[in-house]
DOGUDREN-671630 format. One record per atom (N, C-alpha, C): residue number from 1; atom name; x, y, z. Coordinates in Angstrom, 2 decimals. Each point is the difference from the previous one (the first is absolute). Layout:
% residues N
<NUM,CA,<X,Y,Z>>
...
% end
This chain:
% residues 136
<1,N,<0.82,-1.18,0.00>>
<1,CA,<-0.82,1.18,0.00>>
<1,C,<0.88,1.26,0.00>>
<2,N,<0.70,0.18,1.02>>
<2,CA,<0.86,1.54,0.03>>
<2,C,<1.32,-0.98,0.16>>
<3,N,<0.78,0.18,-1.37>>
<3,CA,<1.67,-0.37,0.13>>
<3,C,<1.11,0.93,0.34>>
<4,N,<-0.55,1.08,0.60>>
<4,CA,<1.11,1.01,0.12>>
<4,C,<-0.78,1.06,1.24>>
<5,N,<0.60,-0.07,1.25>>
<5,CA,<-0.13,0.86,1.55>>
<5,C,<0.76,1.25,-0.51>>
<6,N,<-0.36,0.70,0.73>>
<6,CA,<1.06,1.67,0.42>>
<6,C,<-0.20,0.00,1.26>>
<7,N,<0.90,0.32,0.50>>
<7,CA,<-0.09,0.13,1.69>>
<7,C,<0.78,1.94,-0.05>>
<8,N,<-1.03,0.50,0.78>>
<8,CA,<1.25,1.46,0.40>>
<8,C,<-0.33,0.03,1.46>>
<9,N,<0.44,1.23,0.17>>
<9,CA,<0.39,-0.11,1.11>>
<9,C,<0.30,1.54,0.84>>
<10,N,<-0.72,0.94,0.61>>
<10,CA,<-0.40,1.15,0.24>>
<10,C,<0.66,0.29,1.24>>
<11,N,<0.81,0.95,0.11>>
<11,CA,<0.67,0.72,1.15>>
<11,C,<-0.51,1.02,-0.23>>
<12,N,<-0.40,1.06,1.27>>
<12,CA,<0.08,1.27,0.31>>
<12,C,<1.52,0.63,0.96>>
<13,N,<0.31,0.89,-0.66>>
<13,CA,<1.67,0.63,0.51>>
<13,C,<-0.12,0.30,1.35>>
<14,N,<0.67,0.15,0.77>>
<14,CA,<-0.62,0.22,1.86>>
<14,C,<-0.99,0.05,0.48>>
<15,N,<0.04,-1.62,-0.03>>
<15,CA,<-1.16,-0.07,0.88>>
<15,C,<0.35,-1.83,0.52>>
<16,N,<-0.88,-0.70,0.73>>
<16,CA,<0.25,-0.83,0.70>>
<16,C,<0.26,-1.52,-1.16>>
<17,N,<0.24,0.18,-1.13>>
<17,CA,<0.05,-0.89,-0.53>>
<17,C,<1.49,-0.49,-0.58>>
<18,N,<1.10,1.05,0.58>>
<18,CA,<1.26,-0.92,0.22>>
<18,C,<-0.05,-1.07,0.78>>
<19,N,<-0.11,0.07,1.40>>
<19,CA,<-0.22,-0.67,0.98>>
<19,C,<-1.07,-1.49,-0.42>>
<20,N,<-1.21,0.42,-0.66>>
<20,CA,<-0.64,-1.14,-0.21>>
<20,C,<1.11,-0.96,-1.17>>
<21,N,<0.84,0.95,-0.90>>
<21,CA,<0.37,-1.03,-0.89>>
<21,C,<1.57,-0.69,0.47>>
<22,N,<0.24,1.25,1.20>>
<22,CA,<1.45,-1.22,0.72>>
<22,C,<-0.83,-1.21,0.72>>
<23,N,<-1.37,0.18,0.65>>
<23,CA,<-0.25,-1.31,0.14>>
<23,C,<0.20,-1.31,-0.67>>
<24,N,<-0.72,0.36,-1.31>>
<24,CA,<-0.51,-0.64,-1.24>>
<24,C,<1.17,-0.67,-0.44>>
<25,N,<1.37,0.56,0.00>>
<25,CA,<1.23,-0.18,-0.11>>
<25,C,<0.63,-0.83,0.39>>
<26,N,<0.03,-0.07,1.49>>
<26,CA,<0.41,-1.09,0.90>>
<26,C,<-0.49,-1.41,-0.19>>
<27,N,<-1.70,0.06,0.33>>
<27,CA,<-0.35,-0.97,-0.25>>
<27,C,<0.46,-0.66,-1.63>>
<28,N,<0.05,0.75,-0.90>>
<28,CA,<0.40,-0.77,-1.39>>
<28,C,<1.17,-0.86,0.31>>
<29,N,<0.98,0.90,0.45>>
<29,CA,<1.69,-1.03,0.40>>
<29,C,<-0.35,-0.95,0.73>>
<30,N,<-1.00,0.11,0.77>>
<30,CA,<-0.25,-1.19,1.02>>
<30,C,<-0.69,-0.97,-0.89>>
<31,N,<-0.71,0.61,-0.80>>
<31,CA,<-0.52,-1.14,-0.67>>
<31,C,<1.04,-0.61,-0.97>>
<32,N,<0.63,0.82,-0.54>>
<32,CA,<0.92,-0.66,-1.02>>
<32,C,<0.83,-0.89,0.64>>
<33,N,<0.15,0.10,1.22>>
<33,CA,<1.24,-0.69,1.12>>
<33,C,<-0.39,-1.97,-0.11>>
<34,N,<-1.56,0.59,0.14>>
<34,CA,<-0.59,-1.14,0.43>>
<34,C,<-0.55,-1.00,-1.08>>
<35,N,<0.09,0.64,-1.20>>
<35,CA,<-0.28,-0.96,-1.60>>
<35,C,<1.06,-0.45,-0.50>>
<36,N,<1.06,0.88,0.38>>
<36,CA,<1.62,-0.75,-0.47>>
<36,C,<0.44,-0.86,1.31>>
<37,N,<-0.29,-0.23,1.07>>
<37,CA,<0.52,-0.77,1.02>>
<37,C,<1.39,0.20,0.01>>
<38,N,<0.46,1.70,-0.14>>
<38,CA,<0.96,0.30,0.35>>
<38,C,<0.53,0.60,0.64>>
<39,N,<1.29,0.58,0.68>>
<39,CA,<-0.03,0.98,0.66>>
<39,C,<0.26,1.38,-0.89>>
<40,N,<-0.46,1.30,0.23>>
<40,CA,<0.33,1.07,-1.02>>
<40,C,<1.50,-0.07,0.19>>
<41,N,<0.94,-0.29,0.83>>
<41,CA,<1.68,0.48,0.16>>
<41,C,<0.45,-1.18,-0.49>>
<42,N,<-0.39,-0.74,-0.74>>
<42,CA,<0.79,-0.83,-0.75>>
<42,C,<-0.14,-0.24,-1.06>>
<43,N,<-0.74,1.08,-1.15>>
<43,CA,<0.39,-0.03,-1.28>>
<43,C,<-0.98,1.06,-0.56>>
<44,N,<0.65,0.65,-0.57>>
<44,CA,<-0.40,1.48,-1.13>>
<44,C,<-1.77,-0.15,-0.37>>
<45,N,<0.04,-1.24,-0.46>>
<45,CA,<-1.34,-0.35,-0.63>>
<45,C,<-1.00,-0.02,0.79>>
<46,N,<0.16,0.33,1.76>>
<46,CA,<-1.19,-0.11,0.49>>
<46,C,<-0.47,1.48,0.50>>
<47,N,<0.48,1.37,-0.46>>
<47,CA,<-0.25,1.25,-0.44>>
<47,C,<-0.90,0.11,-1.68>>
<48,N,<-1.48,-0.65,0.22>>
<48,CA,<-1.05,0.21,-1.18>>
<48,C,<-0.13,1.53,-0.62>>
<49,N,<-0.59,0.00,-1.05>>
<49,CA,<-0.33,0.99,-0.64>>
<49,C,<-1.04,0.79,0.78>>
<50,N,<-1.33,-0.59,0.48>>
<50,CA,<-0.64,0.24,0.77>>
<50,C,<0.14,0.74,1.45>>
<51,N,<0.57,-0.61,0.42>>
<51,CA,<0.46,0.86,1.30>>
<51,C,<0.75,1.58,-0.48>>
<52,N,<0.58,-0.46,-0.92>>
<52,CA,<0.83,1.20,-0.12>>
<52,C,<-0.88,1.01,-0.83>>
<53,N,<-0.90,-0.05,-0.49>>
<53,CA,<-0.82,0.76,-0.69>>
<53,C,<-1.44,0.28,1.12>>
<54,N,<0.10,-0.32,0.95>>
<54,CA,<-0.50,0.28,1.32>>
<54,C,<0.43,1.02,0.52>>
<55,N,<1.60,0.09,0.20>>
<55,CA,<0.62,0.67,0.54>>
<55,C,<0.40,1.63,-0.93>>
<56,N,<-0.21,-0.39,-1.59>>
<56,CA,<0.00,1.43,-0.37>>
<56,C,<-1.41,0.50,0.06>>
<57,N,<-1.01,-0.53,0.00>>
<57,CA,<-1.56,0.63,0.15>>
<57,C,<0.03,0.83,1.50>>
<58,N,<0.66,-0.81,0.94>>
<58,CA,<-0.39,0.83,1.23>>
<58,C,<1.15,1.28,-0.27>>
<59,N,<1.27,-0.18,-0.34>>
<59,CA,<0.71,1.26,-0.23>>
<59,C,<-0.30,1.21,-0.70>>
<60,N,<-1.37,-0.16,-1.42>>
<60,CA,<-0.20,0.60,-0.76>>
<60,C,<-1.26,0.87,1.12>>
<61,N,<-0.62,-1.10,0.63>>
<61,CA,<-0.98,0.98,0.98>>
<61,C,<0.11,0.84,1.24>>
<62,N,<1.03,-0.05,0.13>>
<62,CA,<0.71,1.25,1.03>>
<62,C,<0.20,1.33,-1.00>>
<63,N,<0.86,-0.21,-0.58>>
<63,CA,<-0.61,1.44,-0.86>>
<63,C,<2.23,0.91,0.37>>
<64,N,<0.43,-0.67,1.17>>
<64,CA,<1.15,0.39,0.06>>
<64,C,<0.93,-0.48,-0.81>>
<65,N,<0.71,0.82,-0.81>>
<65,CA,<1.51,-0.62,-0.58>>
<65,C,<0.62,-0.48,0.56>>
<66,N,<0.90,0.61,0.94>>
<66,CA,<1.05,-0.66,1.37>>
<66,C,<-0.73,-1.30,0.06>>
<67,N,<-1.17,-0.33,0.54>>
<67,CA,<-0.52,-1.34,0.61>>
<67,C,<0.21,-0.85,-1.37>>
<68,N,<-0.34,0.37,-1.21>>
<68,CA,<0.23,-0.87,-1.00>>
<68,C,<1.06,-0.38,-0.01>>
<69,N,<1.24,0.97,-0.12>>
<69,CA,<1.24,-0.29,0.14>>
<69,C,<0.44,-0.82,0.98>>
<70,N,<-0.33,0.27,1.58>>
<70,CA,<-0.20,-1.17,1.01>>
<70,C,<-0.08,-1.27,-0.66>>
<71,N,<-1.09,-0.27,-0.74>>
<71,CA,<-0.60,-1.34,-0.08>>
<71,C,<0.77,-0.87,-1.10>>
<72,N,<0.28,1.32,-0.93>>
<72,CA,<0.72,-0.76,-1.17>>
<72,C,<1.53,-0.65,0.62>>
<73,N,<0.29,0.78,0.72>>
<73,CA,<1.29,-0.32,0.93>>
<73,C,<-0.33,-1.46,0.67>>
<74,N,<-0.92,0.38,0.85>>
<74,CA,<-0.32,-1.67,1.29>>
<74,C,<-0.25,-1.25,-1.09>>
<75,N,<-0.29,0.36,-0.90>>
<75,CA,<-0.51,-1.36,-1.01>>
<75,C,<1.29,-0.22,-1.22>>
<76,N,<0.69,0.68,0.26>>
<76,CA,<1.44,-0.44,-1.08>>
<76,C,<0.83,-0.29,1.28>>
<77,N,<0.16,0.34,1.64>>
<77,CA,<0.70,-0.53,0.85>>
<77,C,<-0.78,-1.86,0.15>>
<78,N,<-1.34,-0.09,0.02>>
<78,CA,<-0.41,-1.21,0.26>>
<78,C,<0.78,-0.93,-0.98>>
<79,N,<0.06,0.36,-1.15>>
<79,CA,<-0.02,-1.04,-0.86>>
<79,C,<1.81,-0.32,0.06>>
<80,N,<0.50,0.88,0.21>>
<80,CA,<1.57,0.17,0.43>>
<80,C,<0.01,-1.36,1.18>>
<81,N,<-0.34,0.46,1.15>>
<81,CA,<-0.33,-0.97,0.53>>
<81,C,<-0.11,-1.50,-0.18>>
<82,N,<-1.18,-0.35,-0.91>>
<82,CA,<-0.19,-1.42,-0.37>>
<82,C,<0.78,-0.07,-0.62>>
<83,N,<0.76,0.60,-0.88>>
<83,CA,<1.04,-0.29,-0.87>>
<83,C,<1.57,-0.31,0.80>>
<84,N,<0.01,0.47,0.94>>
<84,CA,<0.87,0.04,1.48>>
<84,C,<-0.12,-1.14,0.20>>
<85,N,<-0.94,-0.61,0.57>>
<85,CA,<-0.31,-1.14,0.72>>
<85,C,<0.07,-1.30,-0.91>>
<86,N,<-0.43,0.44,-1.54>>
<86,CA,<-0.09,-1.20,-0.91>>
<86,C,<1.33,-0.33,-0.34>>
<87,N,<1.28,0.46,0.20>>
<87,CA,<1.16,0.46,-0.70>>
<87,C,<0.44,-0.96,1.26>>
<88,N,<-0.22,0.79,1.55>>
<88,CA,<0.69,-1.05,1.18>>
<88,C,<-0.45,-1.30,-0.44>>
<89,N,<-1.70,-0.38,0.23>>
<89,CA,<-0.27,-1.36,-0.08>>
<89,C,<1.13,-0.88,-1.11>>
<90,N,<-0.35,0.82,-1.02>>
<90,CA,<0.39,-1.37,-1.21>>
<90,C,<1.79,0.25,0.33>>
<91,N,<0.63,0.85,0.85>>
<91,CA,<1.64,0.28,0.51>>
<91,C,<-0.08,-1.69,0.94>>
<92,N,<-0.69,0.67,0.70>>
<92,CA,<0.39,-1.40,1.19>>
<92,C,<-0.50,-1.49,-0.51>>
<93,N,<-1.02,-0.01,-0.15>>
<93,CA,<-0.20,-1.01,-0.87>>
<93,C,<1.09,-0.40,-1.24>>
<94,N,<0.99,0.55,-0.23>>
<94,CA,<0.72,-0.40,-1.20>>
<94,C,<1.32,-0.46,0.86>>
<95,N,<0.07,0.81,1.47>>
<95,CA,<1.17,-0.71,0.91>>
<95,C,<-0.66,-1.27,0.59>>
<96,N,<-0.93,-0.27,0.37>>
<96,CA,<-0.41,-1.08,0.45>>
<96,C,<0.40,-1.08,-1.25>>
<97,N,<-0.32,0.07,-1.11>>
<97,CA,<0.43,-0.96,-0.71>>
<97,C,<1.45,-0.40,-0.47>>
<98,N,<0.33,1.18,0.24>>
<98,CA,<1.71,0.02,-0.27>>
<98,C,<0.73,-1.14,1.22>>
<99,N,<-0.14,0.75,0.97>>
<99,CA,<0.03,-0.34,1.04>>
<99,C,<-0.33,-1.96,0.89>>
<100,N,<-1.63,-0.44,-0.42>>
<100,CA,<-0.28,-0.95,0.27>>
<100,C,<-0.57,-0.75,-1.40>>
<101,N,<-0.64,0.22,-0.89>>
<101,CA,<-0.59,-0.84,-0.95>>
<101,C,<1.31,-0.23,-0.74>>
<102,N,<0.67,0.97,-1.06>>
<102,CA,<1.27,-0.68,-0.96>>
<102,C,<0.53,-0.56,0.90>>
<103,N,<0.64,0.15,0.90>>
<103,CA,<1.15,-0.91,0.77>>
<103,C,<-0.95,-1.58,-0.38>>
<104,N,<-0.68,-0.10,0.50>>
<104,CA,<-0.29,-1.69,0.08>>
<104,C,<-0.20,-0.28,-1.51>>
<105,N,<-0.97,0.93,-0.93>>
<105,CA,<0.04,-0.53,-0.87>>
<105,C,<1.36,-0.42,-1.09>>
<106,N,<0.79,0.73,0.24>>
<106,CA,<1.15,-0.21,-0.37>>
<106,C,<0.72,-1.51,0.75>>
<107,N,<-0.05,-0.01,1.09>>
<107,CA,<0.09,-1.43,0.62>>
<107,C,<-0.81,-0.87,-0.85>>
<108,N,<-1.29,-0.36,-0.02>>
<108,CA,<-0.85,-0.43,-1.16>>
<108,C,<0.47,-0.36,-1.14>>
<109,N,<0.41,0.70,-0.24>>
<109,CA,<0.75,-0.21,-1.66>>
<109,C,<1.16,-0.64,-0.43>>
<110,N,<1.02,0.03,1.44>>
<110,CA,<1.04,-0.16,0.34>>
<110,C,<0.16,-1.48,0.17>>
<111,N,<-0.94,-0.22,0.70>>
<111,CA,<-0.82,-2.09,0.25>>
<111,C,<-0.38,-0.33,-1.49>>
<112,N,<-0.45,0.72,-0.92>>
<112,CA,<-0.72,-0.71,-0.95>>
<112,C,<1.19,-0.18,-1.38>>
<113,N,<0.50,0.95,0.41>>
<113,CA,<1.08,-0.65,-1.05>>
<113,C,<1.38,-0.40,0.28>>
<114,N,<-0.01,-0.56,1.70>>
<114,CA,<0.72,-0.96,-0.15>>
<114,C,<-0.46,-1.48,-0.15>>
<115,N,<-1.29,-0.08,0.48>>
<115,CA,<-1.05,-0.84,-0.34>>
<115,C,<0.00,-0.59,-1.79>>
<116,N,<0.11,1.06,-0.48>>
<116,CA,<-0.57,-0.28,-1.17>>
<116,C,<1.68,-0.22,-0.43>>
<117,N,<1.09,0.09,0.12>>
<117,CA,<1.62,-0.47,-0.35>>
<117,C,<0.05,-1.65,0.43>>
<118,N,<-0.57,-0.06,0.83>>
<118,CA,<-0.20,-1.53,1.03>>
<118,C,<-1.04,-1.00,-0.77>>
<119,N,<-0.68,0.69,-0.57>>
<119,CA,<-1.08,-0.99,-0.86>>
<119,C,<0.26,-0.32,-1.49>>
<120,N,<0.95,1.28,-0.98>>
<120,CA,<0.90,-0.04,-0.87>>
<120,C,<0.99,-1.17,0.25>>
<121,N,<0.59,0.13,0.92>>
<121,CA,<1.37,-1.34,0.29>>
<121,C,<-0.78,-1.21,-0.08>>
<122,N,<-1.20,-0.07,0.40>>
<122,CA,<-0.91,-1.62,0.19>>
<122,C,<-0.25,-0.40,-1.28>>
<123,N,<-0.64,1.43,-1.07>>
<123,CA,<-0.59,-0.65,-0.71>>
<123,C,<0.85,-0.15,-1.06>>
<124,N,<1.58,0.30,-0.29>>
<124,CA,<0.85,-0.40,-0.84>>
<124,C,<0.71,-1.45,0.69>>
<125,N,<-0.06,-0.06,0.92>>
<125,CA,<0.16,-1.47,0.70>>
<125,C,<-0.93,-0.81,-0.78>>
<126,N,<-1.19,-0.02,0.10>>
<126,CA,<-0.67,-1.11,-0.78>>
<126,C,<-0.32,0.54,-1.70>>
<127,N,<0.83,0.36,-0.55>>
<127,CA,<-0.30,0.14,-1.56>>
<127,C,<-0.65,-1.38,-0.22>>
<128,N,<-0.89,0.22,-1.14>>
<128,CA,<-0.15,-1.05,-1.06>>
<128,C,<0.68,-1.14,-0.26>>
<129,N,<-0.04,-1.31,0.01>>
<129,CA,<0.84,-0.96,-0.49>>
<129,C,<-0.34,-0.85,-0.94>>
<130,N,<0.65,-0.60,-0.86>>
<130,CA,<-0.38,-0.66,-0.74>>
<130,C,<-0.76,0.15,-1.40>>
<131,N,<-0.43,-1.10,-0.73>>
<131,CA,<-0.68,0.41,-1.09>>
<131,C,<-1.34,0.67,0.19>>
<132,N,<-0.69,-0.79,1.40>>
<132,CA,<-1.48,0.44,0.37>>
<132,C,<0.17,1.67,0.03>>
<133,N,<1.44,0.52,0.77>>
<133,CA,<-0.09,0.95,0.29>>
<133,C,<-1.00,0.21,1.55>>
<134,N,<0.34,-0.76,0.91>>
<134,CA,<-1.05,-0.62,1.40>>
<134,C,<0.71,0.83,0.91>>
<135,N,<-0.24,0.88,1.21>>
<135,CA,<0.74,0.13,0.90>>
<135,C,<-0.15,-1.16,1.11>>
<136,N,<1.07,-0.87,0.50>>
<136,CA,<-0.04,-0.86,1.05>>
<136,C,<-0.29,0.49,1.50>>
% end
């Protein structure tokens, strides 16, 4: 029936509807928090479009520059941030493996091909014999 919505979306300049849309705001991250089952400080991608277009509607309805400027500031420090935190995670996480996973797997590997030198010596031990070509 109708294949195509418009949604807008109406601020008045000073008046109480910054405040209603930093609500509106929060709850979005919270919601976004809670559909990605992630935490926001551990990766860029859990800063949506949505929230952040939350956050310029309530800036546009104050009506102050400075505060815009404020906001444009707090929301390029956030994302600094996750980008902070995403940078440590996948840091330590890359010493943890350095650290405990290669070591063994390298042990791992270390067994398998002497393993596999040890099963080479066996199986030229029993070559083929004969006309059948039979291993005994």
């Amino acid at each position: 029936m109708f294949h195509e919505v418009e949604v807008y979306r109406y601020v008045t300049e000073q008046t109480f509807d910054a405040y209603l849309y930093q609500l509106v705001e929060g709850k979005q991250k919270f919601i976004s928090q809670i559909m990605t089952s992630k935490s926001p400080v551990r990766s860029a991608e859990d800063v949506d479009e949505v929230a952040l277009s939350f956050a310029e509607v309530k800036m546009l309805a104050t009506g102050d520059e400075r505060f815009k400027e404020k906001m444009d500031l707090d929301m390029q420090v956030a994302k600094l941030k996750v980008l902070k935190q995403s940078y440590l995670s996948e840091h330590y996480d890359l010493e943890d493996r350095i650290l405990k996973h290669y070591p063994q797997e390298i042990k791992d590997y270390e067994e398998r091909i002497t393993a596999y030198g040890n099963d080479a010596e066996i199986a030229s031990q029993h070559k083929p014999q004969g006309e059948d070509k039979f291993c005994p």
